[in-house]
N, CA, C and O of each residue as an XYZ file, in Angstrom:
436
protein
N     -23.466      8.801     -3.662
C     -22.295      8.052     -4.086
C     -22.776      6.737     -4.701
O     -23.210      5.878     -3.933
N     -22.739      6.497     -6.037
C     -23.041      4.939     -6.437
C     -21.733      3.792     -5.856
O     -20.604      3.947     -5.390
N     -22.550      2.688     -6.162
C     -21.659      1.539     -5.938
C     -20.120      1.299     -5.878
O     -19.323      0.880     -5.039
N     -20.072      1.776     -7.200
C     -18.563      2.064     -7.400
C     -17.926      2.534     -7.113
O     -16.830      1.976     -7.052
N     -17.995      3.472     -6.829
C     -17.626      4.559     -5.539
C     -17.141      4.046     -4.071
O     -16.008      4.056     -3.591
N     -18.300      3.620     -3.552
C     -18.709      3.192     -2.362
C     -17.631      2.019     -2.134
O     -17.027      1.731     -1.102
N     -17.575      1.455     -3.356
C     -16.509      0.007     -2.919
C     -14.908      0.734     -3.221
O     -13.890      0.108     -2.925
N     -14.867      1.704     -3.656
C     -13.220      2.197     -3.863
C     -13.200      2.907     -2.462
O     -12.116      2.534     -2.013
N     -13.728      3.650     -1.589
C     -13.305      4.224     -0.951
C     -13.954      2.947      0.224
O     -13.199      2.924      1.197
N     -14.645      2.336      0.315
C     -14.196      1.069      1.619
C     -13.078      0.376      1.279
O     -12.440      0.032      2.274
N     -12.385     -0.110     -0.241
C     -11.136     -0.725     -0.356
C      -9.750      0.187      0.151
O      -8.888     -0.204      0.938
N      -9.817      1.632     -0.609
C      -8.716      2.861      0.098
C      -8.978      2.385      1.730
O      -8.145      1.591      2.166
N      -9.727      2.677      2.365
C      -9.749      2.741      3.552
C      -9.321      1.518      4.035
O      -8.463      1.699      4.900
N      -9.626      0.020      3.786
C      -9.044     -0.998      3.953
C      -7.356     -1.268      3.969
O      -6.682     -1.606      4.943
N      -6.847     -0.982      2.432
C      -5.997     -0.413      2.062
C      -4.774      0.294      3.283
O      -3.683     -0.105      3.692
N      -5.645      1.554      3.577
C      -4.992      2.227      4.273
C      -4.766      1.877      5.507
O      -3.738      2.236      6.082
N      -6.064      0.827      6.321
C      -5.252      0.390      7.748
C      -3.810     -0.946      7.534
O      -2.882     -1.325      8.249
N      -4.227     -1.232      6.405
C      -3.176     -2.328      6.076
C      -1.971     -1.883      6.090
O      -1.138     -2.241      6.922
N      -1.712     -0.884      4.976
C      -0.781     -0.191      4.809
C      -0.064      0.318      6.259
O       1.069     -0.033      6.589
N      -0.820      1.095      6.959
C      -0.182      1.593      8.234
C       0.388      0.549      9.015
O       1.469      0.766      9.563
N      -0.345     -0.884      9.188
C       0.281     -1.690      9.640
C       1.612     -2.633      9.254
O       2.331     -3.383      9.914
N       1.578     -2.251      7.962
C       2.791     -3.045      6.937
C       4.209     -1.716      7.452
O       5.433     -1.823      7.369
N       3.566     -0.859      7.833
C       4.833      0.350      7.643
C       5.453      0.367      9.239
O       6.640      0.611      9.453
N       4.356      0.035     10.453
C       4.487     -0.322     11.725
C       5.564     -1.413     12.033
O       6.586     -1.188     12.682
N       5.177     -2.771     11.426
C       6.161     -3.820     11.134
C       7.818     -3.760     10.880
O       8.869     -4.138     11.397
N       7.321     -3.033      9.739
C       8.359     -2.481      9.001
C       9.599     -1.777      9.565
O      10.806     -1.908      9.360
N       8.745     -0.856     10.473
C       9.968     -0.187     11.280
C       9.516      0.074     12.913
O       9.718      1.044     13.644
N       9.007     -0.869     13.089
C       8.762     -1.610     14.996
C      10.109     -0.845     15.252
O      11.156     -0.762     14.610
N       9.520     -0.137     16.852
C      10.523     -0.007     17.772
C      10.871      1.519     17.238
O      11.590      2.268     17.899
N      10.469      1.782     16.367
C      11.018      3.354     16.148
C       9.824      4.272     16.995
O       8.770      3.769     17.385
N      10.157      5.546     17.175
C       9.056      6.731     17.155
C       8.182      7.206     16.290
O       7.311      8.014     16.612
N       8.389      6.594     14.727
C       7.945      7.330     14.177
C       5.759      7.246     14.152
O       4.891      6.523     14.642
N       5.820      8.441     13.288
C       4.690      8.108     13.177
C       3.772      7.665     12.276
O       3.901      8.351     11.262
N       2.644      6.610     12.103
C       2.239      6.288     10.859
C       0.742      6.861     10.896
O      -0.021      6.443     10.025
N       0.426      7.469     11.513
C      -1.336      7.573     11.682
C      -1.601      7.796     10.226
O      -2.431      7.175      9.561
N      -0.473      9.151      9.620
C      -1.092      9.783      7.833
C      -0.701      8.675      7.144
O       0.063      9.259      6.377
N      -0.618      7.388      6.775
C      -0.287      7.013      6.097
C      -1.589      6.444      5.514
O      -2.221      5.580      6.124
N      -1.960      6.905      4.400
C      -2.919      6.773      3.359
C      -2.936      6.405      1.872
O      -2.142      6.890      1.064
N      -3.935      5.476      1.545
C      -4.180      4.874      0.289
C      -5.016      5.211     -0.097
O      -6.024      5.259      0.609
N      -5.040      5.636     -1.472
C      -5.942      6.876     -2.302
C      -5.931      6.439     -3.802
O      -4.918      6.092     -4.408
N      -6.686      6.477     -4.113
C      -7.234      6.307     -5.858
C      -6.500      7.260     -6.733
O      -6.776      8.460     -6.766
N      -5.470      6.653     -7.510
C      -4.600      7.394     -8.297
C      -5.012      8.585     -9.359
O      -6.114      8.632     -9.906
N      -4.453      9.089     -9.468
C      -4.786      9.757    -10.461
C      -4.469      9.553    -12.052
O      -4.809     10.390    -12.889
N      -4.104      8.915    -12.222
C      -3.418      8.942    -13.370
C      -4.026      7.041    -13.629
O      -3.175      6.297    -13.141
N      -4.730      6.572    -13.992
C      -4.910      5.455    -14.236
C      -4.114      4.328    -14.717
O      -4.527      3.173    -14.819
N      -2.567      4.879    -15.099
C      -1.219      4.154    -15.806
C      -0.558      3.657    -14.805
O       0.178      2.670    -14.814
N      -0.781      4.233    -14.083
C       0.069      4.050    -12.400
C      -1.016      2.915    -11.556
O      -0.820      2.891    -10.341
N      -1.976      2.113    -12.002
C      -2.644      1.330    -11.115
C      -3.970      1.785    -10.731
O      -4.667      2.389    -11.546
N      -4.430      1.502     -9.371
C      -5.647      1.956     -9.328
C      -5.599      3.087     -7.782
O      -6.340      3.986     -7.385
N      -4.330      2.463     -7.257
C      -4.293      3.648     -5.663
C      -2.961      3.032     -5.401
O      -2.421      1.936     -5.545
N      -2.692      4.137     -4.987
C      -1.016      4.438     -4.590
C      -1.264      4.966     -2.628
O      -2.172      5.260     -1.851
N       0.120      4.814     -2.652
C       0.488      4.963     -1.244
C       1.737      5.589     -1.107
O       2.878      5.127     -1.145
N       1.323      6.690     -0.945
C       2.889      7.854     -0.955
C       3.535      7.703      0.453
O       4.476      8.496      0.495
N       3.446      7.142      1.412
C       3.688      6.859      2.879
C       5.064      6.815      3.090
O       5.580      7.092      4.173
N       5.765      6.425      1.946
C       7.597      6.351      1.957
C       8.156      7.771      1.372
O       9.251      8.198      1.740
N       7.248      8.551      0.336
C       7.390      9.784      0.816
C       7.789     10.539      1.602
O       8.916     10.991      1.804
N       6.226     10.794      2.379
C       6.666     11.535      3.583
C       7.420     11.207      5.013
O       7.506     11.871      6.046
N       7.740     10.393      4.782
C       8.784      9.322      5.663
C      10.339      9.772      5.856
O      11.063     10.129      6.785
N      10.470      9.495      4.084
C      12.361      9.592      3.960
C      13.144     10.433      4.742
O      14.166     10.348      5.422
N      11.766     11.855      4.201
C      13.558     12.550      5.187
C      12.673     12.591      6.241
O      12.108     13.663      6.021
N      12.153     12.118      7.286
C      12.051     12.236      8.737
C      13.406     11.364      8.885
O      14.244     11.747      9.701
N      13.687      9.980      7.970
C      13.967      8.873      8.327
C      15.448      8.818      7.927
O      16.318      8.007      8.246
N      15.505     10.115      6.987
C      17.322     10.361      6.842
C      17.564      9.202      5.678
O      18.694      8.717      5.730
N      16.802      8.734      4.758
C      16.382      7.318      3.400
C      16.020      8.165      2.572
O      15.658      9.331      2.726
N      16.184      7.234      1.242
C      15.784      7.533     -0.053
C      14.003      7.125      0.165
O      13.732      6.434      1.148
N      13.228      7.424     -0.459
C      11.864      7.402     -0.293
C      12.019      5.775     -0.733
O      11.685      4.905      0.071
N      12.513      5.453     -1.977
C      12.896      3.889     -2.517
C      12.855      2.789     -1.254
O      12.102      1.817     -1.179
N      13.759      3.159     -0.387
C      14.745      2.529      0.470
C      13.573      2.116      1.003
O      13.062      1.025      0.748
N      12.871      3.378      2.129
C      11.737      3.309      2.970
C      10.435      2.104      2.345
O       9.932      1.159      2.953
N      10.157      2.619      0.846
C       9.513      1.568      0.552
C       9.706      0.158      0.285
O       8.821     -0.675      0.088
N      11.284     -0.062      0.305
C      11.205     -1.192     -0.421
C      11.387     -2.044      1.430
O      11.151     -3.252      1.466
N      11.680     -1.525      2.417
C      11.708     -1.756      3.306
C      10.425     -2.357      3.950
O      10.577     -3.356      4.652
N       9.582     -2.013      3.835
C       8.428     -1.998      3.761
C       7.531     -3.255      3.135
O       6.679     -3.968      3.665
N       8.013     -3.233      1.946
C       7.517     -3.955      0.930
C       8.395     -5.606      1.320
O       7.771     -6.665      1.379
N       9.497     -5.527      1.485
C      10.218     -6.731      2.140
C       9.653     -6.919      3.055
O       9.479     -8.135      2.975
N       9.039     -6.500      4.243
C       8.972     -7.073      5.392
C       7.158     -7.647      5.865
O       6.688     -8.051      6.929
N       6.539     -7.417      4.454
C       4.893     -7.747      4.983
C       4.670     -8.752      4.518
O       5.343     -9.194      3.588
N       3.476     -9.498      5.140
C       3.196    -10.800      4.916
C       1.675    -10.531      3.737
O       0.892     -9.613      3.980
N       1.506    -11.283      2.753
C       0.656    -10.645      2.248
C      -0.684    -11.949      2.268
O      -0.386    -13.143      2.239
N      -2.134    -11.462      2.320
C      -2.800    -12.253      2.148
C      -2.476    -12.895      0.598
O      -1.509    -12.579     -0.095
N      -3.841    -14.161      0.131
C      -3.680    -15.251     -0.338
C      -3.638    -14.392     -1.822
O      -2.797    -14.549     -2.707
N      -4.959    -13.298     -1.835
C      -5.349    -12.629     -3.004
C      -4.253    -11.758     -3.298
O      -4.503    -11.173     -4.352
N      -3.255    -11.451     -2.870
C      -2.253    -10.477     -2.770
C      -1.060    -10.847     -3.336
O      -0.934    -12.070     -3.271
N       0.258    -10.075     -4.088
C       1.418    -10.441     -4.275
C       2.058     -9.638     -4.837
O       1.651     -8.773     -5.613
N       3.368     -9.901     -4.419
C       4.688     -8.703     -4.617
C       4.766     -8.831     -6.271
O       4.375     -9.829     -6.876
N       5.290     -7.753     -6.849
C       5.304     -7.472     -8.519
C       6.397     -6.484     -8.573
O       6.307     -5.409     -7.980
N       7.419     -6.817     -9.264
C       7.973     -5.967    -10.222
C       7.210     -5.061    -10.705
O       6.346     -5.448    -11.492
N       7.298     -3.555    -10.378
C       6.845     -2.972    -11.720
C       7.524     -1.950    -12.480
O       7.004     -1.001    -13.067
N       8.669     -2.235    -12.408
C       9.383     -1.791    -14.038
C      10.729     -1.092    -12.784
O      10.839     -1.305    -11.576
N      11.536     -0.269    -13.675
C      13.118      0.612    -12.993
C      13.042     -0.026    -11.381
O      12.596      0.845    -10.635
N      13.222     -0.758    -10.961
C      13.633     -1.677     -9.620
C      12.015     -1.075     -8.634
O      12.030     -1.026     -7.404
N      11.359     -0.869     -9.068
C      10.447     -0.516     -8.060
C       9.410     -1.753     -7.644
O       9.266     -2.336     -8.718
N       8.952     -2.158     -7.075
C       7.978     -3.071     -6.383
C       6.752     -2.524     -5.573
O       6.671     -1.469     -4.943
N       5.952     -3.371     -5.725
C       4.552     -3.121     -5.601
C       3.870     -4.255     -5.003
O       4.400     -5.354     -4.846
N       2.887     -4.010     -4.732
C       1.620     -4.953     -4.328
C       0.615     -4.827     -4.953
O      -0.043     -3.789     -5.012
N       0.228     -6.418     -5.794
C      -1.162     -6.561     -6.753
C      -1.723     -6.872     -6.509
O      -1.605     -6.846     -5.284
N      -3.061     -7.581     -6.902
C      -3.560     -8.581     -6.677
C      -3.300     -9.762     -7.713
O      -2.864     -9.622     -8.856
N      -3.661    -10.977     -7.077
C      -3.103    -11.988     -8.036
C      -4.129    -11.919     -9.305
O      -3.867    -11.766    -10.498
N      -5.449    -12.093     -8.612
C      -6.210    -11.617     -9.357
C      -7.492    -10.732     -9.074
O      -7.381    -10.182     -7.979
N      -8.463    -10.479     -9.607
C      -9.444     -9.563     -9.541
C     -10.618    -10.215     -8.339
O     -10.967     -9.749     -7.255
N     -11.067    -11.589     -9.118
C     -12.143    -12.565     -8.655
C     -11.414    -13.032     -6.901
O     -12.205    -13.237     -5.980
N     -10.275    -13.114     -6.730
C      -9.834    -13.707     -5.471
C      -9.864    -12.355     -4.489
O     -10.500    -12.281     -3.437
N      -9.035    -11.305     -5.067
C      -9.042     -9.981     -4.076
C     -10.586     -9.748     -3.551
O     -11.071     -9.747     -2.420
N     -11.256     -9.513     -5.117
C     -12.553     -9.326     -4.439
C     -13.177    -10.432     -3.172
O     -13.604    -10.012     -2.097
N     -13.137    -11.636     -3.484
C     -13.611    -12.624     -2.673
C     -13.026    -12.473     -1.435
O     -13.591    -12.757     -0.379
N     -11.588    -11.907     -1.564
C     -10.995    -12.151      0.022
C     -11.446    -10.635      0.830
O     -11.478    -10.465      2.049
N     -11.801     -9.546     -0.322
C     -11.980     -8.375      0.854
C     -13.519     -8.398      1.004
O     -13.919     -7.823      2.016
N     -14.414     -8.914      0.248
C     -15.691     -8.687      0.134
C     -16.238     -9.630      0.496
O     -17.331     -9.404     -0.023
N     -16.384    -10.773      1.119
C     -17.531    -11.840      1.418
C     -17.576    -11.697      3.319
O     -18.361    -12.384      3.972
């Protein structure tokens, strides 16, 4: 596995305990479960660099629009310094980085 590699799948994996914990928050006090909730390197390179289908497979446990679940989600996390909520286009929201040089600095030093 070269470098590049190596740093996308320690960021997914980073990623992904974050994520589980943003979705924990999110909906404290329920049963549900978050263990699958995973962040993965997109496929489609138009869509960003890794997505998190976690509101997916959620909705209908959760009786929600997959939207709902995420935006639920997305309202309720605190984000580090390198991090921030974004519009990205038909009412959907996301998490960026502010920028490249800070994300890196804040997940990598």
């Amino acid at each position: 596995m070269d470098k590049t590699s190596e740093k996308s799948v320690l960021l997914a994996d980073m990623l992904s305990q974050w994520a589980r914990n943003a979705f924990k928050r999110a909906f404290e006090g329920t049963a549900y479960d978050f263990s699958n909730i995973r962040v993965v390197e997109t496929a489609n390179p138009a869509f960003g660099d890794f997505q998190c289908n976690g509101a997916m497979s959620l909705a209908k446990e959760m009786k929600k629009s997959p939207r709902d679940v995420a935006q639920t989600v997305i309202n309720g996390i605190n984000l580090p310094d390198c991090l921030e909520k974004r519009e990205l286009g038909s009412g959907l929201n996301g998490v960026l980085p502010k920028s490249q040089h800070a994300f890196d600095k804040h997940l990598f030093c």
